[in-house]
N, C-alpha and C positions, 0 to 999 in steps of 0.2 A: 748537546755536549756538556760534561760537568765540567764547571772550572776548575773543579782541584787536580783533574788527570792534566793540565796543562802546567808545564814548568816557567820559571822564570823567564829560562829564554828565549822562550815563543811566546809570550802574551807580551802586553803592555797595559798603561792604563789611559785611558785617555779622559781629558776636562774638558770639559763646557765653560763657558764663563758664563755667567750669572747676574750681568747689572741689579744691582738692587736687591738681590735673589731670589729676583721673577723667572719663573720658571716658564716658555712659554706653552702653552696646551700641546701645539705641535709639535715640538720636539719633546716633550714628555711624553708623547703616544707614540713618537719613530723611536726616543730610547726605551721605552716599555719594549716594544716590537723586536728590537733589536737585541736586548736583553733576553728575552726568551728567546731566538732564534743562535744567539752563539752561546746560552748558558750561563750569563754574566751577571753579575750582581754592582746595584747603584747605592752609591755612595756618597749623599749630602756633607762636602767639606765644612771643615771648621769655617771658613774662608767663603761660604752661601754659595761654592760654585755646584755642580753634577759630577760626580768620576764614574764611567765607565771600567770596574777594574776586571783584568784579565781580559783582554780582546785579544784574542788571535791574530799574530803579526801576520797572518795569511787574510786577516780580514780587515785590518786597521782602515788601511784607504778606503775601501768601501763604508765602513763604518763613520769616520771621516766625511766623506760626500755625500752620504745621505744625511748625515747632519747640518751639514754646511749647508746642504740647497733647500732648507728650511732658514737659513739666519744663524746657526749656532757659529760663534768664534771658540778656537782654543787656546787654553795656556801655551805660551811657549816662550823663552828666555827672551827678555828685554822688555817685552810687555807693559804699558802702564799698566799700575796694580787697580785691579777695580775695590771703590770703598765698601768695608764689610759695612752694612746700614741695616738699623732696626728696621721697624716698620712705619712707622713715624704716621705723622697726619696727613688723611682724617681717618684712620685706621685702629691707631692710639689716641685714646683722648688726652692723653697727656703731650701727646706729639705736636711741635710748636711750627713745622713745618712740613713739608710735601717732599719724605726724604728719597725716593724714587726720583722727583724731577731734579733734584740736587745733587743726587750721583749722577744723572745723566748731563748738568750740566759743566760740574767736572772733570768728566769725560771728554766733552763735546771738548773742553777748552784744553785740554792735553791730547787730543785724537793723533794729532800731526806729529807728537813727539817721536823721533828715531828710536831710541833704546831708553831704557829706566835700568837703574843697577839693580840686580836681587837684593832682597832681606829688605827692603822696603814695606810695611802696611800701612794702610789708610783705613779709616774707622771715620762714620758718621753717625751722632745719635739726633734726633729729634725734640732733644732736652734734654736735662743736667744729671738725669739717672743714669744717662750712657752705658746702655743696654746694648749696644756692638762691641764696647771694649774700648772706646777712646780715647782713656787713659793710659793705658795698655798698650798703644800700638804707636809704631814712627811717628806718625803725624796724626792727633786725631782732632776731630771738627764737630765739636757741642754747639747747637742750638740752646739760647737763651732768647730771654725776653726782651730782649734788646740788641740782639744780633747774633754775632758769631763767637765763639771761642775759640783758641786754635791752640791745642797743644805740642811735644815735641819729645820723641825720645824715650817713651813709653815702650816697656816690652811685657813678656811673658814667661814662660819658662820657670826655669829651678830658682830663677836669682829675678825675678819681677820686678819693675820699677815702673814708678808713677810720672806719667811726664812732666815736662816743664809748661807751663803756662806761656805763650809768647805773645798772644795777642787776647783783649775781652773786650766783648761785647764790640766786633767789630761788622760794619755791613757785608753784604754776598761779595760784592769786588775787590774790598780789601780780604777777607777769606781766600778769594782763589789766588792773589797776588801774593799774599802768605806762602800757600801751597807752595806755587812754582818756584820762588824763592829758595821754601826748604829744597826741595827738590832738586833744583840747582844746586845747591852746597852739597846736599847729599852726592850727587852727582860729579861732584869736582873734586871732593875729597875723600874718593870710594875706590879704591882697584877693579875689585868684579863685586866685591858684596861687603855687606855692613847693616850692623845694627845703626841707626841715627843717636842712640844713648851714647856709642864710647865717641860722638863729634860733639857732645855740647860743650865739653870744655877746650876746645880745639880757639885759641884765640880769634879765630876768623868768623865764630860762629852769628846768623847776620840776628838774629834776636834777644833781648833782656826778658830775664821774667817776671811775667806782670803779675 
């Protein structure tokens, strides 16, 4: 099947999430497989996850379950946002940490959360080059030589801004107690979506910048 004889409204696309932007072998071999059997073309997001685009709404759930019964999750609204993260150490010799078990442990500590609002990103780099963008993104999370940095309100786009600084050189616990914090304001003071840049000057906002 080529995908361009399908329209709009009979395809979809569907995502894979991506912790860390480990791809695992298995499910790279079922989306290969799958790929060539409905005609589909993959698509490496900005965002380190897989997009299946153009799946046949006649084939989605199947597409769907054989994903799944390999371990794949997919995007779908409320989602905690997985962190875009270089590749950090021992991968990078500049990489000051193990940024794979760092997104996973972020994860583990938000797994439970009900819903996260959109327009939310998290960015972790492995050292102060931050090579994922995390300056650039809601919340981003620099490795130093002395712990953590945590900044805030970072975007992209036409009108880009660098974020706020909120916390340096802090340990891993105060890092994730950062997080959930923003995240919680984020959360408090969001309708259905929001950039973090137009809350820093929100007098509620819980951090100074260091």
């Amino acid at each position: 099947m080529n995908p361009t004889t399908n329209t709009p409204t009979d395809t979809e696309h569907i995502t894979v999430l991506l912790p860390a932007g480990r791809l695992p072998l298995a499910i790279m071999a079922e989306a290969h497989h799958l790929a060539v059997r409905y005609g589909l073309e993959i698509y490496l997001t900005t965002l380190q996850n897989l997009r299946l685009l153009n799946v046949p709404k006649t084939a989605a759930a199947e597409v769907r379950a054989r994903l799944a019964a390999l371990g794949a999750e997919f995007k779908a609204p409320g989602r905690f946002p997985l962190p875009r993260a270089c590749v950090g150490g021992p991968h990078c010799n500049l990489g000051l940490i193990d940024t794979k078990a760092v997104s996973a442990t972020i994860l583990a500590r938000f797994a439970g959360r009900d819903y996260t609002k959109a327009k939310l990103k998290i960015a972790l780099s492995g050292c102060v080059l931050s090579c994922s963008g995390t300056r650039t993104s809601d919340i981003g999370i620099v490795a130093t030589r002395n712990g953590y940095d945590v900044f805030a309100g970072g975007k992209g786009g036409p009108a880009p801004k660098i974020g706020r600084r909120v916390k340096k050189d802090v340990t891993e616990t105060e890092m994730l107690a950062t997080v959930e914090t923003l995240i919680d304001f984020h959360d408090r003071k969001t309708g259905t979506k929001q950039r973090m840049v137009k809350l820093l000057e929100d007098p509620d906002f819980p951090f100074a910048e260091v």
